[in-house]
N, C-alpha and C positions, 0 to 999 in steps of 0.2 A: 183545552186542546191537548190532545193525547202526543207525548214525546213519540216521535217516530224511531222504527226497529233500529239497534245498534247498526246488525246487519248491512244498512243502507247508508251508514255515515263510512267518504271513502279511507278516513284515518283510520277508521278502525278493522275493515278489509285489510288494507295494508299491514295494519299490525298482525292481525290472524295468519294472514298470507305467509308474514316473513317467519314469524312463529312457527309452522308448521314449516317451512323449508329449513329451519336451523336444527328443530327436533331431527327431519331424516333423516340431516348431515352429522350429528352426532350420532346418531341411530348405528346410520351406518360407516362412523369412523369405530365406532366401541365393537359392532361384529368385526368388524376388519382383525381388531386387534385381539379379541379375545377367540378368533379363528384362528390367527396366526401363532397364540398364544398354545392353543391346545395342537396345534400340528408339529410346533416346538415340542412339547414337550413330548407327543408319541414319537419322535425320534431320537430324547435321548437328554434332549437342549434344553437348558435353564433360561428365562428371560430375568430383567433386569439388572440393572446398574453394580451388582456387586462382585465382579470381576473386575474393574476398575482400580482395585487394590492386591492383585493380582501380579506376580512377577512375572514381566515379557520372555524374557530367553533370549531375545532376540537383540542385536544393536541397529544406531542410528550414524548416520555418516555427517551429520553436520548435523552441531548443536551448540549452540551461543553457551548455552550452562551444559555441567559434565552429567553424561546417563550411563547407566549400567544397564546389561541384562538382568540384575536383582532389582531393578527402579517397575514398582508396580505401572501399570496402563495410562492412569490418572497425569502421570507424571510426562510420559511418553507424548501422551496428547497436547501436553501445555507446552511442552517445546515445540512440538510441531507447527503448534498457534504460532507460536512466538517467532517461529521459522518462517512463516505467511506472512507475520505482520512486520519481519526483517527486509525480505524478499517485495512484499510490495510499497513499502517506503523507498528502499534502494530505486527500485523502477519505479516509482510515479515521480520520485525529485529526479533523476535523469531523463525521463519522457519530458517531466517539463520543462527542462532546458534545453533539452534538441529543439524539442516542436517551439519554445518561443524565438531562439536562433534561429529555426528556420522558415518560423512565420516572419520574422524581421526579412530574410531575406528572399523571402516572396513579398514583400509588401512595399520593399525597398525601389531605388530608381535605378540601379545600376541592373543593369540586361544582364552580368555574366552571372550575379548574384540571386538571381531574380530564376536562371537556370539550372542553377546548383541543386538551388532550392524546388525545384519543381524535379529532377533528376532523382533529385533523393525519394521525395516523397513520393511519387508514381514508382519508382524498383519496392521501395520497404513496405510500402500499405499494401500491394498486388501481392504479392507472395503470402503464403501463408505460413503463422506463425509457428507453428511447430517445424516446418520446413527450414527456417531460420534458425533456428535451433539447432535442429540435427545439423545445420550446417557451420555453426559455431563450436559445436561440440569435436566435432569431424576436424576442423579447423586447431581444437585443444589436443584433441588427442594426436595430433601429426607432429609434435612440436616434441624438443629433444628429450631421450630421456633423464633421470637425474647427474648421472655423469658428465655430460654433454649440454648442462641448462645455462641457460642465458643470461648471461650478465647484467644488469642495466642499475644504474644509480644504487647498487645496493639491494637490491632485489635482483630475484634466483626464478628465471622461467622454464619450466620445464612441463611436461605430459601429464606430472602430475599434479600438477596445480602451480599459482603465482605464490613465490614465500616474501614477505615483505616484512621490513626490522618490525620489530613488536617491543612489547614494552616487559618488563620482568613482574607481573601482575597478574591476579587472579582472573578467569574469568568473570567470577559475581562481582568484582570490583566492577569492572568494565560493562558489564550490562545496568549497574546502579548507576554507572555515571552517563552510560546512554540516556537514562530513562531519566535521570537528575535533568542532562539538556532540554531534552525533547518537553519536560515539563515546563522549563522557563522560556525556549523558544514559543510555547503553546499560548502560556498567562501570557508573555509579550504580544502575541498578536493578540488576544482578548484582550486587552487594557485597549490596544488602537484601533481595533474595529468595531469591539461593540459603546465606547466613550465611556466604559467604567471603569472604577468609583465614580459618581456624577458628581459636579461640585466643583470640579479641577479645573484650572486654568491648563492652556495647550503648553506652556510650560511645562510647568508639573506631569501633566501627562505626558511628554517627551522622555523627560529624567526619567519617570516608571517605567515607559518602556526600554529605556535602556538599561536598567539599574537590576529588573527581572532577569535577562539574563547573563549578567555580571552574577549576580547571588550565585546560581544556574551553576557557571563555571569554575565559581569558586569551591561549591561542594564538592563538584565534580573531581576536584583537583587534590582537594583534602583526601576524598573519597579514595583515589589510589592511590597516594601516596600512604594512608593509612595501609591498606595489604599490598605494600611493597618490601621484601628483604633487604634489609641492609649491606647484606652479605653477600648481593648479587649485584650487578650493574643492574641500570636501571632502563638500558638499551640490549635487545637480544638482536644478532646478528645471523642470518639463515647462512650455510657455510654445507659444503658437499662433505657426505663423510661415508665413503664407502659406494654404495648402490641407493644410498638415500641423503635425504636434505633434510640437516636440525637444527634449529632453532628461530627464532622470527615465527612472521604467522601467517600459516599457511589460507591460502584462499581455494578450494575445490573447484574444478573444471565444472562440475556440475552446476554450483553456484553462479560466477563469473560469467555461464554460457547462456544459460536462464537470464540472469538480471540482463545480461548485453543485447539477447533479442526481446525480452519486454523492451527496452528502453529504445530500441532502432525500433521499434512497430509500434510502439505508444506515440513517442517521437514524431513519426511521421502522422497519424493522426492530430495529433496535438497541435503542430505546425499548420494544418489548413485551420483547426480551430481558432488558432491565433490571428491567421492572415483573418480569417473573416469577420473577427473581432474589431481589427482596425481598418476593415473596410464597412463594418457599421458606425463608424464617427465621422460625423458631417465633416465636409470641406467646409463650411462655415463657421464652425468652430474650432477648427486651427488657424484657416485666415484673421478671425478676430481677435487669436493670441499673439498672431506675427503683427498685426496691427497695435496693441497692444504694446508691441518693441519687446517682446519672451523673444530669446534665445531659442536655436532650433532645437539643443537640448532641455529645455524651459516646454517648449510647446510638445517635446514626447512626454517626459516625466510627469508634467503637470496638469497637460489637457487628452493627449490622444492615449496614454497608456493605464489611465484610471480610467476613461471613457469605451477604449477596446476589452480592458478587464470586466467590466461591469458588463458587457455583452457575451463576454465567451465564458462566464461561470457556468451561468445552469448548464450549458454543452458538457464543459469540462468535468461537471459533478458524474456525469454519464459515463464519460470515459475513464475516470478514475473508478467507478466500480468495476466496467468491465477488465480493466488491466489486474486487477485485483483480483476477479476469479481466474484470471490468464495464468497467474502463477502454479494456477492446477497443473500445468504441461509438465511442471518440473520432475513428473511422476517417469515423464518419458525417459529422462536421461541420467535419472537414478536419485534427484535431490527430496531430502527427505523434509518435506515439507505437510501441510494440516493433510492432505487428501491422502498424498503416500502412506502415512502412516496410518490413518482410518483404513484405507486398501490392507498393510499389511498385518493392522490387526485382526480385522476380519480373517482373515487367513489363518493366523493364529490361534483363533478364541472359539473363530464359531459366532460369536454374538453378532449380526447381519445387522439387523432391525434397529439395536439399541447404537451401533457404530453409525449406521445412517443416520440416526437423527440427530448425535454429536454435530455430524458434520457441516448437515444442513443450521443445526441451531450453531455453530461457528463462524459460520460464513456469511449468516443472516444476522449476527452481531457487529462482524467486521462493517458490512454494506449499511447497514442501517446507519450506526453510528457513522461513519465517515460521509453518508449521505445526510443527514441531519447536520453536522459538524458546517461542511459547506451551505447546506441551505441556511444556517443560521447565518454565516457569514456574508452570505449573498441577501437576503434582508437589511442584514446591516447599512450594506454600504452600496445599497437603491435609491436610487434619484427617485425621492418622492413625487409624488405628482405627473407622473412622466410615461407613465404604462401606459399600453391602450386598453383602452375601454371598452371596442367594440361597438361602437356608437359613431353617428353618424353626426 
């Protein structure tokens, strides 16, 4: 019997099908570019990436490490990133402690608690966020000028930003020992949510996770004390000297106004995602922990806030990317962060095409990765057996 035509098997349709829709798509991603490639060039304009080693001319107004105008593009970009991924760690760990304070007291029994909490979140989530903004900024900028700035615990508040005592230290110290934390904070929770090294007794696996970031802190600690002067104090104090403020460390209005309306609008989203978390955990399983003779602090820690968590991740994995591109606003009020400065090299350079897909490929590392990071975590620590199934 004669094998019947490829043609008619529908695997192999399908394969054809998709075949020729992926040819178009390259087809017509390569005209795109080599259209836009030759219109570049009758105008004057170079394409590719080697401008990137190129002196800017231009400065940045906040940068964790020190830039020049002689600091080629390449350079320019990385602090930017790094400006993004300052900017959205500051706001997602303040979002998350509004919104879980104030899912606690939308979840709570007390009525005045219960209002606060509903108050906040209907004013912060309804407004829009760049409006908050401008209205923090407005708020910065009304405040006295340097002669006239605010005393409080040691710290100097003024128009032109918050100066707060600082340490007598390099900036690269201080970014080493940022990233020294953040790394032992990191293996810490990886030791306790994903159960590795396997083998361990929950002992042992206690001490490692305490003991990672102890190492953590200790480098951190060597780490500036290594580029610290001897010849200096080791505490800098912000002090009025003329028509300006020197010493200690200054924080930028534009910073401070940014991260404060991320965190009041993440915040209040964050907050109904919390209430709805622990109003996904059964009344049947608190009752059987208070039965049980738990502690009313025993029955949150142990049963309803590992049980509310494990429902408001996948949410929260959501809204931690969107706050994350949120930080793009910061363009508004002058914070130089990944997008501003993609904006203002473009401006600079000319290069349109190759700055956009910096950008897009920046942000599509941050989101990925921070989304993976959580789903990994949220597999972790899934009540097996538990999901529905869709089945009847």
């Amino acid at each position: 019997m004669a094998a019947p035509p490829l043609w008619r098997s529908k695997s192999t349709r399908a394969f054809m099908f998709q075949s020729v829709f992926l040819a178009a798509l390259v087809a017509a991603v390569l005209g795109a570019t080599l259209t836009a490639r030759s219109n570049l060039a009758a105008q004057g304009l170079t394409s590719g990436f080697a401008f990137l080693w190129k002196n800017t001319g231009w400065e940045m107004n906040f940068t964790l490490l020190k830039v020049a105008p002689t600091d080629p593009y390449w350079w320019f970009l990385l602090m930017g990133f790094c400006n993004t991924l300052f900017m959205g760690l500051i706001s997602l760990a303040g979002a998350s402690g509004i919104g879980l304070l104030v899912g606690l007291m939308r979840s709570g029994r007390n009525p005045a608690a219960r209002l606060l909490g509903t108050i906040y979140i209907e004013l912060f989530r309804n407004l829009p966020l760049i409006l908050q903004l401008f209205f923090w900024y407005a708020l910065a900028n009304a405040l006295p000028n340097p002669r006239q700035a605010i005393a409080f615990g040691g710290a100097l508040i003024s128009s032109r930003g918050i100066y707060l005592p600082g340490l007598n230290v390099s900036q690269g110290a201080v970014a080493l020992t940022a990233a020294i934390l953040l790394a032992g904070a990191g293996l810490a929770v990886w030791i306790a949510a994903t159960r590795r090294p396997q083998g361990l007794d929950p002992v042992r696996r206690r001490r490692l996770v305490l003991i990672a970031p102890g190492i953590a802190i200790l480098a951190g600690v060597l780490a500036l004390a290594a580029s610290h002067d001897p010849a200096l104090p080791w505490l800098t104090l912000p002090a009025t000297t003329g028509l300006k403020i020197e010493g200690g460390v200054r924080i930028q209005p534009e910073f401070y106004c940014l991260a404060f309306a991320i965190t009041t609008y993440g915040g209040a989203y964050i907050g109904e995602i919390v209430r709805g978390g622990f109003k996904a955990v059964g009344r049947g399983q608190t009752e059987a922990a208070r039965a049980l003779g738990l502690s009313p602090w025993q029955v949150f820690s142990r049963v309803r806030m590992p049980l509310a968590f494990r429902a408001m991740l996948p949410i929260l994995i959501n809204q931690y990317v969107w706050l994350i591109k949120a930080t793009t606003l910061g363009i508004a009020v002058g914070f130089s962060d990944f997008f501003m400065v993609i904006a203002s090299s473009i401006t600079h350079s000319g290069q349109t095409l190759e700055f956009i897909a910096i950008l897009m490929g920046g942000f599509l590392a941050i989101n990925f990765t921070l989304a993976a990071v959580l789903n990994r975590l949220n597999r972790a620590i899934a009540l097996k057996g538990h999901q529905a199934t869709g089945t009847t």
